[in-house]
C-alpha positions as CSV (number, residue, x, y, z in Angstrom):
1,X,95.1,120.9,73.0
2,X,92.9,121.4,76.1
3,X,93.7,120.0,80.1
4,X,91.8,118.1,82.7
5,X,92.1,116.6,85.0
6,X,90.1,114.3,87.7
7,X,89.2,115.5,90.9
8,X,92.0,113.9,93.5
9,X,90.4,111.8,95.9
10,X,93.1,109.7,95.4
11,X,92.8,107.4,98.5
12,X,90.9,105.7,101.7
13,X,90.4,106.9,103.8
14,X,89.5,109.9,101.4
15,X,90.9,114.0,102.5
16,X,87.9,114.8,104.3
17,X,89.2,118.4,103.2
18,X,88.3,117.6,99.3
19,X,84.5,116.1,100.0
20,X,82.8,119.4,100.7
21,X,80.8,121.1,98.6
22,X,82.9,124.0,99.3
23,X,85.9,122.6,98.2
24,X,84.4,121.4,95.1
25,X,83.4,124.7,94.2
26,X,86.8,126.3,95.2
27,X,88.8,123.6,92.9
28,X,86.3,124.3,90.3
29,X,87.0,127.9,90.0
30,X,90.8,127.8,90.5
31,X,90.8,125.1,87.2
32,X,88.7,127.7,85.1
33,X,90.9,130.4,86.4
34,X,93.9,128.3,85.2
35,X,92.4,127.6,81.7
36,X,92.0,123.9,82.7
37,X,89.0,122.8,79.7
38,X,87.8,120.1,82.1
39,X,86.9,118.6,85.2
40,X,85.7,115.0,86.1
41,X,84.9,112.6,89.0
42,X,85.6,108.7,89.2
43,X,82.7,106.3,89.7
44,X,83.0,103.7,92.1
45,X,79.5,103.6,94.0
46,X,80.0,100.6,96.0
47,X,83.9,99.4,96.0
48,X,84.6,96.7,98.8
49,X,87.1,97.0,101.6
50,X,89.5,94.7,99.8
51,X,89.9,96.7,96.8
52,X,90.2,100.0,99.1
53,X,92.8,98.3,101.3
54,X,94.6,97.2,98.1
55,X,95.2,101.0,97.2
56,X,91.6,101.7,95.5
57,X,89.8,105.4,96.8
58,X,87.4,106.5,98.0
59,X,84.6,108.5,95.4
60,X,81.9,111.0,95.2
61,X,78.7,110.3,92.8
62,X,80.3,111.6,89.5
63,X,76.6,113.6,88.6
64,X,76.2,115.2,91.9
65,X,79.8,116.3,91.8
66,X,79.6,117.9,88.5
67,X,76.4,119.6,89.2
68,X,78.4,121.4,91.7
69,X,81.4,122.0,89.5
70,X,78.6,123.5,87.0
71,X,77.1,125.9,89.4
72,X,80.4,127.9,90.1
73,X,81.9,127.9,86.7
74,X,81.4,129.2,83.2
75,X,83.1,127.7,81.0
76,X,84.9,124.4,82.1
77,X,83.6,121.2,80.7
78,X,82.5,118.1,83.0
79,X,84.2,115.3,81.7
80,X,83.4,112.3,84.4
81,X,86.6,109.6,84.2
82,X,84.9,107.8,83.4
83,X,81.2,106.7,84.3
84,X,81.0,102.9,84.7
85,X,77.9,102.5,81.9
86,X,77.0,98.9,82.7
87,X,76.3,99.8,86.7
88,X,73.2,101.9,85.4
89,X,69.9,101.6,83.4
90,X,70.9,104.0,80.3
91,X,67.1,106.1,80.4
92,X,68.2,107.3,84.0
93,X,72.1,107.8,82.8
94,X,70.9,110.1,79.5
95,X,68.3,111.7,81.7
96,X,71.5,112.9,84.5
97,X,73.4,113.7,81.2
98,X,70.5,115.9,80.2
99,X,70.4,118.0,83.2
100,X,73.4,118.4,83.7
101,X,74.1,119.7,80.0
102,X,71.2,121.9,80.7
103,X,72.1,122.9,83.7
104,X,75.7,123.4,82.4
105,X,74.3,125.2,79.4
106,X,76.4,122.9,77.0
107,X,79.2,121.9,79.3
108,X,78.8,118.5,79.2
109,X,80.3,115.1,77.7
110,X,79.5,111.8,78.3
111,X,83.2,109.9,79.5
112,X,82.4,105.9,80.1
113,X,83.7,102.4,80.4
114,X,83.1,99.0,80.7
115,X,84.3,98.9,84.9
116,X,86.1,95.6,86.1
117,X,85.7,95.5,90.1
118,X,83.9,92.2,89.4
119,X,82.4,92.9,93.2
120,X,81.1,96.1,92.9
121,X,79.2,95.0,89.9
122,X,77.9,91.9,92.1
123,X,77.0,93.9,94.9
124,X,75.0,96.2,91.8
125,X,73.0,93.2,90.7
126,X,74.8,93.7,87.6
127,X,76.2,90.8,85.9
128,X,79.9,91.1,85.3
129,X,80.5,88.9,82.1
130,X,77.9,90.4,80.5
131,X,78.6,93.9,80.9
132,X,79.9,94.4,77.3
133,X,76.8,93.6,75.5
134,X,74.9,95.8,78.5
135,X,77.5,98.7,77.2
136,X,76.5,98.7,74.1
137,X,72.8,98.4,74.2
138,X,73.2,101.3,76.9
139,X,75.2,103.6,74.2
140,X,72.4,102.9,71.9
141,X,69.9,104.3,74.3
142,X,71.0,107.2,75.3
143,X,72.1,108.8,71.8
144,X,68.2,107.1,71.1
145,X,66.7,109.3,74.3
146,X,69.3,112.6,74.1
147,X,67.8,113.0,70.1
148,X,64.2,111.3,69.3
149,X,60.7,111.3,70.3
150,X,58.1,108.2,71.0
151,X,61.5,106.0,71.1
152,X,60.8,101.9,71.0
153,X,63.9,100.1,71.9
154,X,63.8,95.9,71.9
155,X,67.4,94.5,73.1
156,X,68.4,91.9,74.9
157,X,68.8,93.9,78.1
158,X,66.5,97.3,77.8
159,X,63.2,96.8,76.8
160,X,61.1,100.3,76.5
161,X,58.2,101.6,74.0
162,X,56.8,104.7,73.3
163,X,59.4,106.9,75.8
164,X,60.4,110.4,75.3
165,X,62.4,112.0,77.4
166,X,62.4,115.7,77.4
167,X,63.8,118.4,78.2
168,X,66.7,117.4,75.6
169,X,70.5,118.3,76.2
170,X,70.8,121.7,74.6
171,X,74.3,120.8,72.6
172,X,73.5,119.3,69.0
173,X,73.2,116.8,68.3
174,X,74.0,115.8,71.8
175,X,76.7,116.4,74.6
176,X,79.8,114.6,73.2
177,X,80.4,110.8,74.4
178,X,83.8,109.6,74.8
179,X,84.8,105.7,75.2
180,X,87.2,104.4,77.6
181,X,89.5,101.5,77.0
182,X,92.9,101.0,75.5
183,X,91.6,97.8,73.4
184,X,90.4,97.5,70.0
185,X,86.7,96.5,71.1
186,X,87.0,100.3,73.0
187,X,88.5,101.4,69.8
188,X,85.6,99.9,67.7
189,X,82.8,101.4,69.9
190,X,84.1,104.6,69.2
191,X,83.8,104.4,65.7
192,X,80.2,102.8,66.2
193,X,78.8,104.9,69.1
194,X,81.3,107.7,70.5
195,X,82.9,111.4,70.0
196,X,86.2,110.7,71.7
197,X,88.6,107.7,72.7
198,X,89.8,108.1,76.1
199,X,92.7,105.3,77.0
200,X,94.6,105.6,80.1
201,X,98.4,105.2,80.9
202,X,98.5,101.3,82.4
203,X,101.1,99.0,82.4
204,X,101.2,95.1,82.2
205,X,100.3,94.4,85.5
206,X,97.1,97.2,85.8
207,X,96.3,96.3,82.5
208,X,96.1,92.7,83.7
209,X,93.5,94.4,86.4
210,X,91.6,96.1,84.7
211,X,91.6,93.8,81.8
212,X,92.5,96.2,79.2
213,X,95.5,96.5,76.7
214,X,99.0,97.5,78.0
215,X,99.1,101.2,77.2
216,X,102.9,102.5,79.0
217,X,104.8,104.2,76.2
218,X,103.9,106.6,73.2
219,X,104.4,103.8,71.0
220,X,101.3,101.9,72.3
221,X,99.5,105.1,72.1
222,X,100.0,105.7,69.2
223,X,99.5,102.4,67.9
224,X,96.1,102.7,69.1
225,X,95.3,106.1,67.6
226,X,96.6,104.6,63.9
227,X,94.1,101.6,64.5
228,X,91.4,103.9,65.4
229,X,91.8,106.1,62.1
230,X,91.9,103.2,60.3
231,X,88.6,101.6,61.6
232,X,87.2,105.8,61.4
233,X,88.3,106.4,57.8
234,X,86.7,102.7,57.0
235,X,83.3,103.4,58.5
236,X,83.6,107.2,56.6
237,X,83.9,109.1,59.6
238,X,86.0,112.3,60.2
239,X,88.9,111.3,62.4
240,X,89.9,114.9,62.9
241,X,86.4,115.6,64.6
242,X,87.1,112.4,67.0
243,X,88.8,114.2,70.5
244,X,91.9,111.3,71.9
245,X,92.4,112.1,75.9
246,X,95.8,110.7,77.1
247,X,98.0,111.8,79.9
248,X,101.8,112.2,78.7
249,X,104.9,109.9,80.1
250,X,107.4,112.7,80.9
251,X,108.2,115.6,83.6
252,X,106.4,113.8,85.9
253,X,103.4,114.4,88.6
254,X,102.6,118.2,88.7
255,X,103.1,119.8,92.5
256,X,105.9,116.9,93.5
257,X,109.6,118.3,94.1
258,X,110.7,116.6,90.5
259,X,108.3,117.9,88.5
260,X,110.0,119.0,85.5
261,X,107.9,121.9,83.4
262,X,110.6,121.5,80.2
263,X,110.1,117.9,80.0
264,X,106.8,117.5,80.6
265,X,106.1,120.7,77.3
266,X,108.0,118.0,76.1
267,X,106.1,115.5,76.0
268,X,102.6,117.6,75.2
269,X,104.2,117.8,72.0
270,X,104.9,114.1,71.3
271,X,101.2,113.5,72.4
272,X,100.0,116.1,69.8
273,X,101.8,114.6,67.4
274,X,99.4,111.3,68.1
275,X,96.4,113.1,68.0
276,X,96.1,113.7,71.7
277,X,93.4,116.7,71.6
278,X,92.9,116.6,75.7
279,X,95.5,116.4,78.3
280,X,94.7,114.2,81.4
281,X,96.5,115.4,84.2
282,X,97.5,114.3,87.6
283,X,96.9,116.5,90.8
284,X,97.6,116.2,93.9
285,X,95.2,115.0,96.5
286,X,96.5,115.6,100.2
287,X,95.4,118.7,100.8
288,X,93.1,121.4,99.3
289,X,95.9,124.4,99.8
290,X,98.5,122.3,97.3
291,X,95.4,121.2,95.6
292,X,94.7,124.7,94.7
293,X,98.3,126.3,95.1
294,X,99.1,123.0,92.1
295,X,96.4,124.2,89.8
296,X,97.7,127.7,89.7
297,X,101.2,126.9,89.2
298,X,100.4,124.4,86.4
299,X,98.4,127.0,84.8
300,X,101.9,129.7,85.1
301,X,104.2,126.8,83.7
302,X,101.7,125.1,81.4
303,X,98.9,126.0,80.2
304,X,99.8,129.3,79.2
305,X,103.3,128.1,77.8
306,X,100.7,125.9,75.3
């Protein structure tokens, strides 16, 4: 079992403290230090006021923001949460994911999702109910571009002939690619296209949001990880080389006063008994010293317990 966790910009106006390079650097290192396994960034290029206003946050470009993380650091993964797929063309998405493995030497996987800020995707020129058949297409693509040469591609979005793309990631047979989504359609892209199913804690009414699958209790959780070794062992594919990233229900928010260490050790072990191979974990995001001070404590009373 290995921890990340996303980088806290957790609000809007967004902690001017936490979008400097410097601080991205100094997070960065402290999470390696602690024997955090990953890092990511959210992906929200052009959110409207309403949504921010409503409680959304403010973002960094995911890429960029790794690229950094990957300068300072030897060994923590980038682990975006999650890239929104449909907002890009999937040639320039494999060609960042390429880089930054190189770049990373090997650090990098490939987190994404569908998106649902029907807005942002409007003010994208991206069409909203078609998203799901751009997703697809776009997974084919890039595992397409990240492992063949002279690649011809005819879908009903993407149209290339002839393209190769080097230089080529340097992990084999490509970075890993993790699905978001807590609904079977997520579940069956993962068996079809991915390396790792990452759902996310979300009760009825942000599932209703989001418009995803209620996912607020073990039980749902795993639920979801019998259906997906179901649909894994019925396609023939290894379900104990398939990574499950979940956050647990128990001890609470690391770095707030009733954050319980016992119960939330607790709780790791139920999620291992799912499957859960990756921990996501909240941190706080109003100011870089608890930031920092969080990671290091959670590192003491965690990590190093597990």
């Amino acid at each position: 079992m290995r921890f990340v966790f996303t980088y806290p910009i957790i609000a809007h106006p967004s902690n001017r403290e936490l979008v400097r390079g410097s601080s991205v650097t100094q997070v960065a290192v402290a999470a390696e230090a602690a024997g955090f396994g990953g890092l990511g960034f959210t992906d929200h290029p052009a959110p409207t006021q309403r949504w921010l206003d409503a409680g959304g946050h403010d973002s960094l470009d995911p890429f960029v923001a790794m690229g950094f993380a990957a300068a300072s650091t030897s060994s923590i993964r980038l682990i975006p949460n999650v890239v929104v797929l449909p907002y890009r063309n999937p040639f320039v998405v494999a060609k960042a994911g390429a880089t930054l493995d190189l770049m990373s030497e090997g650090r990098f996987t490939l987190a994404v999702g569908l998106g649902y800020l029907r807005k942002e995707f409007a003010a994208l020129g991206v069409d909203f109910d078609g998203r799901a058949a751009l997703f697809d297409e776009a997974l084919q693509v890039i595992r397409a571009v990240w492992t063949g040469d002279d690649l011809s591609f005819a879908g009903q979005n993407f149209t290339a002939k002839g393209i190769t793309a080097h230089p080529r990631p340097v992990s084999l047979p490509h970075p890993p690619i993790w699905i978001g989504g807590n609904t079977a359609a997520a579940r069956q892209r993962v068996v079809t296209h991915g390396d790792g199913w990452a759902p996310f804690a979300a009760p009825p009414g942000l599932a209703a949001t989001a418009g995803t699958a209620t996912m607020d209790s073990i039980e749902h959780l795993a639920a979801g990880a019998d259906d997906l070794r179901r649909r894994l062992d019925a396609a023939g594919r290894d379900s104990s080389a398939i990574d499950i990233s979940f956050s647990t229900f128990t001890g609470g928010s690391p770095g707030t006063p009733d954050f319980n260490a016992d119960a939330y050790l607790a709780g790791l072990d139920d999620l291992a008994k799912v499957g859960v191979t990756w921990v996501q974990v909240s941190m706080p995001g109003d100011s870089l010293g608890d930031l920092l001070e969080t990671i290091d404590g959670f590192g003491r009373q965690i990590i190093a317990e597990v």
